[in-house]
Steps between C-alpha positions, in 0.01 A plus 500: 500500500437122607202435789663473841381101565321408778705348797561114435580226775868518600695140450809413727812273344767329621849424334681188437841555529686242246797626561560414874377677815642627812506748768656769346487793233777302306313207469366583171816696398721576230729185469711668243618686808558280749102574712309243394526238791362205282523201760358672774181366422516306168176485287456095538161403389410371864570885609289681201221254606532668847497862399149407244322289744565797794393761248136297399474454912514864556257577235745746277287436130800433298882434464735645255758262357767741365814399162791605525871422537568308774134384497356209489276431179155649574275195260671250665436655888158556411401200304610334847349764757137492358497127694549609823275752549079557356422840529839736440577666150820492338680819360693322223810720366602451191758658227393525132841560405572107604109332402348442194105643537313193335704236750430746791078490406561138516682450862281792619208283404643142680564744811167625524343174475713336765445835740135530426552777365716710718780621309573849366818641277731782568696579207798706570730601179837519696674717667898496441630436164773266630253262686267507173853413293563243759150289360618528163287847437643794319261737463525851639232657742236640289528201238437257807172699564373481179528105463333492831227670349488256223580199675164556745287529134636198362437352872126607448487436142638141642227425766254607263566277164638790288834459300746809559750686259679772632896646505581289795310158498261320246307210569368239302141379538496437904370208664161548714595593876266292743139685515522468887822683560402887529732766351713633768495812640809761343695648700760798369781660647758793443553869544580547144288707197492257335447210787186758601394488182476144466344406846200760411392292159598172574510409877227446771719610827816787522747405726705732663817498808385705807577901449348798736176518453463806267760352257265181465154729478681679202552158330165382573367766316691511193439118490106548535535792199707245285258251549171666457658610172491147355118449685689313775507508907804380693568325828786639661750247765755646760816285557620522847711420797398492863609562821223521770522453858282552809604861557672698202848580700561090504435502090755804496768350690479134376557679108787699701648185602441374141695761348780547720598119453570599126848657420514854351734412179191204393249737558752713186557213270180407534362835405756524209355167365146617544611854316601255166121378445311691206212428703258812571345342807842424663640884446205624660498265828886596464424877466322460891850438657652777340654779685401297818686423782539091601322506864203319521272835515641693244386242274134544611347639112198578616294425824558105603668421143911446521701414191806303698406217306568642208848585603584096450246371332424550111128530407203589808774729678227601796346389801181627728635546838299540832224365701246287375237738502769816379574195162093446488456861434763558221369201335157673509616835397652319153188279479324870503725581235377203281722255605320157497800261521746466763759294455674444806824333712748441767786389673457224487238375282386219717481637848378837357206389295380336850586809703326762260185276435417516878594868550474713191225293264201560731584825541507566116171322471357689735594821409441410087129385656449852677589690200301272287199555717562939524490445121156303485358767754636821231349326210 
């Protein structure tokens, strides 16, 4: 059985939303029926500037830059965020199924020279067949998984000066990546066997959406066995919404007011699109709606974690809801769990990133400082 790991210092992100922003829970709809409400706050340059600088001034570590469709092109966004800010890290996303791995070591390597070194990569494999079709990319799930797997050794094999034959990519003799661009971090995600698999021999960090608490400590586990298998240890990253107010009962009623703006037959399309995607991750944040009433409580999955997002929104379907200190303490309870990452956001981006840096970041240092310190004190 792998070594429970010792406690490690909890990180706080941000989110950059490249698709527009806005007010509301259908601001990062569906478009294909009818909820995304692009326009309301389009994703201009002069606006995504905005949402990075606020996120560096209230000290959140990082920033995830997500791909998608109907988002902007993540190497492009970055390549012109890292100016406006010194100190934040950038969450790249990227697709295998749309890069080649030898030109990818070789942007990765001009980005982390103009950051400084501040960039890291989430690979995600895809998630609906039709999207993936809709790049030009016809493989099936588990296929998908496995050139992921290959594409992050031929990335390595890349970086390092090695030449790479394998069933889905072969390289010729590479050209020498700049010695003061550092490899960047891997992140992995997907609920998959197969996408577990992978993230527990090749990648650094597992990223995961938000589930109840004992759902998440069964993956961490399983993840930890995987990777101890292959002489490996794992970060682990939480994707999340959030919804924090002074006193809980204003949280609850401004997510109330959220969801009763959205009409009942979108909230069923929607689900029926969300239903079509092979993806494991998106039938189990699906599976927390299930047999669930629509009022804003009955979607409470476990103690301050709602899935209303999820109703309209593909991908990170839940939200913390509460008071500052009532979000504080679930975040601790998955850092406790091994949970190192949190990758957080809002609605919307800019004014939340301000609002949650004044009220909820000190609080999570504090408490991640506490806990730090009862751990230093039992060993």
């Amino acid at each position: 059985m792998a070594a429970e790991p010792k406690r490690r210092s909890i990180e706080i992100d941000w989110f950059l939303p490249t698709n527009g922003d806005g007010h509301h829970l259908t601001s990062s709809g569906l478009p294909k029926v009818g909820l995304f409400q692009q326009g309301e706050r389009a994703p201009t340059l002069d606006y995504l500037r905005q949402v990075v600088r606020a996120a560096e001034q209230a000290a959140f570590d990082g920033i995830m830059v997500p791909t998608a469709s109907g988002f902007e092109d993540p190497w492009l966004i970055v390549a012109l965020m890292v100016q406006e800010v010194r100190r934040l890290k950038f969450l790249l996303t990227l697709r295998p199924g749309v890069e080649l791995p030898a030109y990818t070591a070789h942007k990765a390597a001009t980005l982390q020279q103009l950051s400084d070194n501040r960039l890291l990569l989430h690979l995600v494999s895809g998630s609906s067949r039709f999207e993936q079709r809709a790049l030009g990319d016809f493989l099936e799930h588990d296929e998908r998984y496995a050139r992921s797997a290959e594409f992050l050794d031929v990335f390595r094999a890349t970086w390092a000066g090695r030449e790479h034959h394998g069933r889905h990519y072969r390289t010729g003799s590479p050209v020498p990546i700049a010695r003061e661009a550092l490899l960047p971090p891997i992140c992995f995600g997907g609920a998959s066997d197969v996408a577990e698999r992978i993230a527990a021999s090749h990648a650094q960090s597992y990223l995961m959406w938000g589930e109840p608490p004992a759902m998440i400590r069964e993956r961490i586990l399983r993840l930890r066995e995987l990777a101890a298998a292959h002489g490996r240890e794992l970060r682990f990253g939480l994707r999340l919404h959030v919804f924090a107010a002074a006193e809980s009962r204003h949280a609850w009623a401004h997510v109330g007011r959220l969801l009763e703006e959205i009409p009942r037959d979108a909230i069923e399309r929607a689900q029926q699109q969300l239903a079509a995607y092979e993806s494991v991750g998106q039938s189990r944040q699906i599976s927390l709606t299930q047999g669930r009433a629509h009022g804003v409580r009955d979607l409470e999955v476990s103690p301050n974690l709602w899935a209303g997002v999820g109703l309209v929104r593909g991908g990170a379907g839940t939200a913390l809801v509460g008071s500052y200190a009532e979000v504080a303490e679930r975040i601790e309870e998955y850092h406790q769990l091994g949970v190192d990452t949190f990758i957080l956001s809002g609605y919307p981006h800019l004014e939340e990133a301000i609002h949650l840096g004044e009220e909820l970041l000190p609080l999570l240092r504090r408490d991640a400082a506490a806990a730090s310190a009862r751990q230093r004190r039992r060993d």
